[in-house]
C-alpha positions as CSV (number, residue, x, y, z in Angstrom):
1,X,104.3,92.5,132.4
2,X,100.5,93.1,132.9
3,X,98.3,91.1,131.2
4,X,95.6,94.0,129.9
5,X,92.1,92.8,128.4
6,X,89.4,94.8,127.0
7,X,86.2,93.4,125.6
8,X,84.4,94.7,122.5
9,X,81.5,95.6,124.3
10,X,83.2,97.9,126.6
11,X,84.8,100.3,124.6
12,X,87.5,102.3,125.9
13,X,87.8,100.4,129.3
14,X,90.3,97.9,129.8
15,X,91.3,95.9,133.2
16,X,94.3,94.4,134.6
17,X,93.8,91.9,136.4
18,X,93.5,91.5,140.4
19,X,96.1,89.1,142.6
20,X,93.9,88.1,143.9
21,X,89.5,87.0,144.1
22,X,87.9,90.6,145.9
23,X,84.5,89.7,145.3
24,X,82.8,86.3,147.5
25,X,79.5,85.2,148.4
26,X,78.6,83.7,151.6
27,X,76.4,81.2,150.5
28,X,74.9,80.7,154.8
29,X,73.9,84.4,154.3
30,X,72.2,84.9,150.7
31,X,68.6,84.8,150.2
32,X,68.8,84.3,146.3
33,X,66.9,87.6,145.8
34,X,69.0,88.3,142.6
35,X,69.2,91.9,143.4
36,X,73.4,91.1,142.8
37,X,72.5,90.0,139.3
38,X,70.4,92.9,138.3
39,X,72.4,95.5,139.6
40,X,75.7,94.3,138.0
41,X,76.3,95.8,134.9
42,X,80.0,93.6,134.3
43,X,77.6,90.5,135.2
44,X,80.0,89.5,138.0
45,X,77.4,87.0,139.3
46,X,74.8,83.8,138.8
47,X,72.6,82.1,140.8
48,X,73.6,78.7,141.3
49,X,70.9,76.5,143.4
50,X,69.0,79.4,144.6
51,X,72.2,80.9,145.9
52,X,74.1,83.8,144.0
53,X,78.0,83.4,143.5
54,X,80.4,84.8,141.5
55,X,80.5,83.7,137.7
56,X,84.1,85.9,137.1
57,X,85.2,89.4,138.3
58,X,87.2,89.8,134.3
59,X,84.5,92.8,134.0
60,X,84.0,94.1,137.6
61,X,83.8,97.7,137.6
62,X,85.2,97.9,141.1
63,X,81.7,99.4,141.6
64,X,80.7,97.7,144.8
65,X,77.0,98.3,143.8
66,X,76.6,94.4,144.9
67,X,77.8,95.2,147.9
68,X,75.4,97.8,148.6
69,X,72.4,96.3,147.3
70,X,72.9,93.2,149.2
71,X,70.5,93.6,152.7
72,X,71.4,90.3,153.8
73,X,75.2,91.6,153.9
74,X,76.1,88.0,152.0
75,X,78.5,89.8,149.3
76,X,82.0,90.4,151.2
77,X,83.9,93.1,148.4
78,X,87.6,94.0,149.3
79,X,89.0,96.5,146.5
80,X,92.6,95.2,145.9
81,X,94.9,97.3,146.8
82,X,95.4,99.7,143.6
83,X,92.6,98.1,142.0
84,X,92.5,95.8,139.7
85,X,93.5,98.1,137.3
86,X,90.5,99.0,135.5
87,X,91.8,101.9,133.4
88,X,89.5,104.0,131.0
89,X,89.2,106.8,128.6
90,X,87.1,109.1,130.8
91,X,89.8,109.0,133.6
């Protein structure tokens, strides 16, 4: 059976979550510019000495605005296959 969360902040979303992690960081390639953090609206990162990683993907949009934002290429996103199951109201 699926394990479905939502989270009061978020209403009318709710996620199921992935197999497996679909988000990493490679820490040889990021600059720490942040730009990860601010464009993340599920705040899927942190910056942990100088170096973004990922805090939890529980609220990843399945966006891939990190992945996009990131000119250094140091964010490696793989949707999972059928997503992660991030369901909402709005389709």
């Amino acid at each position: 059976m699926e394990e479905i969360r939502k989270h009061e902040d978020i209403p009318g979303v709710e996620w199921v979550p992935a197999p497996r992690p679909f988000i990493s960081v490679d820490a040889s390639r990021c600059t720490g510019c942040g730009d990860c953090l601010r464009v993340c609206l599920a705040g899927v990162f942190r910056l942990r000495d100088k170096k973004a990683e990922v805090a939890g993907l529980d609220r990843c949009m399945e966006c891939a605005s990190c992945l996009f934002i990131c000119e250094a290429g140091a964010v490696d996103f793989n949707w999972p296959a059928q997503g992660t199951g991030y369901r909402s109201e709005w389709g």
